[in-house]
N, C-alpha and C positions, 0 to 999 in steps of 0.2 A: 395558460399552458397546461393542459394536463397532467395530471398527479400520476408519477409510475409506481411509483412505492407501494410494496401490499398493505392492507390497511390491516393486517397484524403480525403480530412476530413467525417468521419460520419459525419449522421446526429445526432444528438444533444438528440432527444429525445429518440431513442431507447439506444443511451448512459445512459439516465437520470435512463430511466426503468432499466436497466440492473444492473445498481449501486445500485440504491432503492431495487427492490428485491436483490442481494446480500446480503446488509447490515441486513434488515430485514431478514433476514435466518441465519446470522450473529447474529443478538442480539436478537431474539428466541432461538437459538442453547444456548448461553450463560446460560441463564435460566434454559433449559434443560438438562444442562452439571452438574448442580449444584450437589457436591456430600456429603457425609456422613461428617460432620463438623471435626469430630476428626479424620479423615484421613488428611482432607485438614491441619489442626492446626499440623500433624504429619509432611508431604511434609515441612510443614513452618519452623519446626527446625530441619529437617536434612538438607533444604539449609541452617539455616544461621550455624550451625554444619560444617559443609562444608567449611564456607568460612570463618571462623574462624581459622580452622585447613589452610587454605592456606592464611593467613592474607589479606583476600580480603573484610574483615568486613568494610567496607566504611559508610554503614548505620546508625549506630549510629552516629558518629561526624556531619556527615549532619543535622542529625534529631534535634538533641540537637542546632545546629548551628539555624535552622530554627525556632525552640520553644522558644528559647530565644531572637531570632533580628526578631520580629515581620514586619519591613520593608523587610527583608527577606521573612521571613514563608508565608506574607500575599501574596505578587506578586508572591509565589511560585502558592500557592494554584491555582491562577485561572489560573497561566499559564497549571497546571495539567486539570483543569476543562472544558477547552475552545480550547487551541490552538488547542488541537489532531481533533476537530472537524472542525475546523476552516481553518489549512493550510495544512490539505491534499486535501479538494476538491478544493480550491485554487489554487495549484498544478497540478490535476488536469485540471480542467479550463483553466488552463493557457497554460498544454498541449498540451490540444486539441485543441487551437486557435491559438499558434504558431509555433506548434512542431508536425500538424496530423500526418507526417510520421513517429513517434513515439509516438503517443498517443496509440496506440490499443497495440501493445507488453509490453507497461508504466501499464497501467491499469489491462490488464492481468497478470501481475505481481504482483502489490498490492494485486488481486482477491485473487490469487493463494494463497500467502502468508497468507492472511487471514481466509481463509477458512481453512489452515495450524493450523495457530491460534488454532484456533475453538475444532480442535482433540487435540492439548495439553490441553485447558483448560478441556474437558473430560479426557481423559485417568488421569492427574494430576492436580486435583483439590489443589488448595494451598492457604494456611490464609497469608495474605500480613503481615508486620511487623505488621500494626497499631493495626491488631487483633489478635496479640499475648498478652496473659497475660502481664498485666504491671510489673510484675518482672523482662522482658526483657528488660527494659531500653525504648519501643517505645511511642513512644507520636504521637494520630493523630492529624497531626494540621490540615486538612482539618473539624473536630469536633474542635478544640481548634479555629478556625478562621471562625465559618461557619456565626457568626451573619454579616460578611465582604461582602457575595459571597450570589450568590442564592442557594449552597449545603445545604446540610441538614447535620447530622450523619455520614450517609449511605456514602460512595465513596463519589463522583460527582454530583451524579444524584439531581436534584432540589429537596429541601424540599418536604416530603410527598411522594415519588418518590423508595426510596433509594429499596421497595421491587421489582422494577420492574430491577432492575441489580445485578449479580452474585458475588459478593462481594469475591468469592473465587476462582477467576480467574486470578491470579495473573502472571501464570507461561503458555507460557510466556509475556513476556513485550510488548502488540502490540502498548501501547504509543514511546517504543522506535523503536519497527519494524517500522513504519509509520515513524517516524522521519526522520529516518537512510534512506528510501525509496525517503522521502521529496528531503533529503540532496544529494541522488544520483542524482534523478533529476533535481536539481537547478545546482549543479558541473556538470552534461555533459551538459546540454542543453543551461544554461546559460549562457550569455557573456557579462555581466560586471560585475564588482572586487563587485559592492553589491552583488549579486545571489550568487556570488561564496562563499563570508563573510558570509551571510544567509547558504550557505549550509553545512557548517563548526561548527558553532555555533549553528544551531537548536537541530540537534542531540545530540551532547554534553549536551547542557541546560537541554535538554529532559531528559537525562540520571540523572543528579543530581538532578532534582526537582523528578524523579520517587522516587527514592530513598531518598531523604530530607523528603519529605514529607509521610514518610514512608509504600507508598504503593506498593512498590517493593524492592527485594532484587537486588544485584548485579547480583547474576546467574538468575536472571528471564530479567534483561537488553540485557546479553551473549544470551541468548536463542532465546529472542525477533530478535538480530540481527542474529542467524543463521538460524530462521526459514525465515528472507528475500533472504537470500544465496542460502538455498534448493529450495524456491519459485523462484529464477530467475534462476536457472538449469531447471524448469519443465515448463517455460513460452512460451517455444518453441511448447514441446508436447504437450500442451494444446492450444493452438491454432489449431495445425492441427488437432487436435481433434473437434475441434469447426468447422473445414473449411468441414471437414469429414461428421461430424453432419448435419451441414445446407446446404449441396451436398444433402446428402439422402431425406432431407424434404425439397428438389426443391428450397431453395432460394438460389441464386447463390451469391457469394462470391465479394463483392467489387473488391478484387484483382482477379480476375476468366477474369475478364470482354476481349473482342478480340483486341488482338494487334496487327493484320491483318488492314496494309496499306491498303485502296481503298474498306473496310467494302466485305474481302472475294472473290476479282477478282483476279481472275491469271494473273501473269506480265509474259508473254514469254521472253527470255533469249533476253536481249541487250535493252528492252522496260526499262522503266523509269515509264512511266505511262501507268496504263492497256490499252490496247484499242486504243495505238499510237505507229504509226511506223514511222521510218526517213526515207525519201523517200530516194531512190537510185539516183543517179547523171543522169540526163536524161529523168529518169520515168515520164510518166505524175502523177498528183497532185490526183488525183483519183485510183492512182494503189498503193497498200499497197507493199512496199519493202519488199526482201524475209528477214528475222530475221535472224541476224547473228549468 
C-alpha cells in the first residue's frame, strides 16, 4: 500500500492555520446547528428510553454519586471543562514533534471526525440529561459547583459566555471521540508504560465524568466513539483528496517531491554514478570504456 505521509515534518504554521480555521468552522457550525428545543428535549428521552429498556441507564447512579461526594462532582467538573481543550492539541504537539511520519494522517483523522461531529449535532439536535425536567432524577453539577470553576450555568463555557455554545449538542459525544482518539494515539505511538497508562484511562475517565456530570447519555458516549471509526475509514480518501486539491492549484505535495538519485541524470546500465565509466584493462585513462 503506498506511503501517504510526507516524509518530513510540516511546517508548523500552516499546521496552526489549518487547525484554527477548522475549529472555528467547528464551533460556528455548532451555533448554527442549533435546533427547535422541544425536538432536542424529544432526541433526550427517547435516548435515555432506550437505555433504560436495554439497562444501559448508568447516568443516574454517576450523577447522584457526583452530587452528593462534592470531592468527586467538583474535580469532575473541570476535568469536563478543560481537559478536552487541553490534551488533544497536547497530543497533537506532541505528534508532530515526535511522530511527523504520522502526524498529518493523526490530524486528518481528528478533522475528519470532527467535522463528522458537526453533521450529527445538526441532523440530531439533543437536550443532554442536565436539561431535562428535574423529575428525571438529573442534577447539573456543572450549575451546582460553578462558584468552584470559571463556568457559568450554561455548559462549560466561562461565565457570561454560556449564549455563545450550542447547549443542545449533545449527540454525539466529541468529549469522548477526542478522548478515545487521544488514547489511540498515546497506545500506538507511545513507548513507555506512562503513555500507554495515560492512554487507557483518559478515555475511560472521559467517559464517566461525560455522563456523572450529566451532560451526556451513554448512547451519545457509543456514538461519539463510532463517529472516530467512520472518521479513520475516510482518512485515507480524504487525504487524496487533499493531494488532488493542491496538484490542481500548483502547490505540490510534500510527499510529490523527486526521488531521482543524481536530481534527473540517467545512469546507463553498469554506471554507479551518472557520468562515470570503469575503464577497461589497458585503455588509456581518457578513453570512456564501452558499458557493459
Amino acid at each position: 500500500m503506498p506511503q501517504t505521509a510526507p516524509a518530513h515534518r510540516p511546517r508548523w504554521w500552516p499546521e496552526l492555520l489549518l487547525i484554527a480555521v477548522v475549529y472555528a468552522a467547528y464551533s460556528g457550525g455548532r451555533l448554527l446547528a442549533r435546533g427547535d428545543v422541544s425536538t432536542a428535549v424529544d432526541h433526550g428521552l427517547s435516548i435515555l428510553r432506550a437505555e433504560k429498556a436495554l439497562l444501559l441507564n448508568a447516568e443516574h447512579p454517576l450523577n447522584r454519586l457526583f452530587t452528593d461526594v462534592p470531592a468527586l462532582g467538583i474535580p469532575a467538573d473541570f476535568v469536563y471543562a478543560s481537559l478536552h481543550y487541553l490534551v488533544t492539541p497536547a497530543v497533537l504537539v506532541w505528534l508532530f514533534r515526535r511522530r511527523p511520519l504520522r502526524y498529518r494522517a493523526a490530524r486528518t483523522w481528528l478533522m475528519v471526525s470532527t467535522l463528522l461531529g458537526l453533521v450529527g449535532f445538526t441532523l440530531m439536535p439533543t437536550c443532554p440529561p442536565r436539561l431535562l425536567d428535574a423529575g428525571h432524577g438529573f442534577v447539573d453539577t456543572m450549575a451546582q459547583y460553578s462558584s468552584y470553576g470559571w463556568w457559568g450555568t450554561e455548559a462549560s463555557a466561562p461565565r457570561g459566555l454560556g449564549g455563545m455554545t450550542n447547549q443542545y449538542a449533545a449527540m454525539p459525544s466529541l468529549h469522548v471521540g477526542w478522548a478515545l482518539w487521544c488514547g489511540l494515539m498515546l497506545w500506538r505511538h507511545g513507548r513507555t508504560p506512562l503513555l500507554r497508562t495515560l492512554a487507557v484511562v483518559y478515555p475511560l475517565l472521559t467517559t464517566v465524568v461525560v455522563m456523572g456530570t450529566a451532560n451526556h447519555y451513554f448512547l451519545d458516549a457509543v456514538a461519539g466513539a463510532a463517529v472516530m471509526g467512520v472518521g479513520a475509514l475516510l482518512t485515507r480518501p480524504a487525504m487524496q483528496l487533499a493531494d488532488r486539491v493542491r496538484g490542481r492549484l500548483g502547490f505540490a505535495s510534500a510527499a510529490s517531491g523527486s526521488t531521482v538519485v543524481g536530481g534527473g541524470c540517467e545512469t546507463s546500465a553498469g554506471e554507479r554514478i551518472p557520468g562515470q565509466r570503469t575503464p577497461s584493462a589497458g585503455a588509456d585513462d581518457s578513453t570512456p570504456a564501452t558499458a557493459r
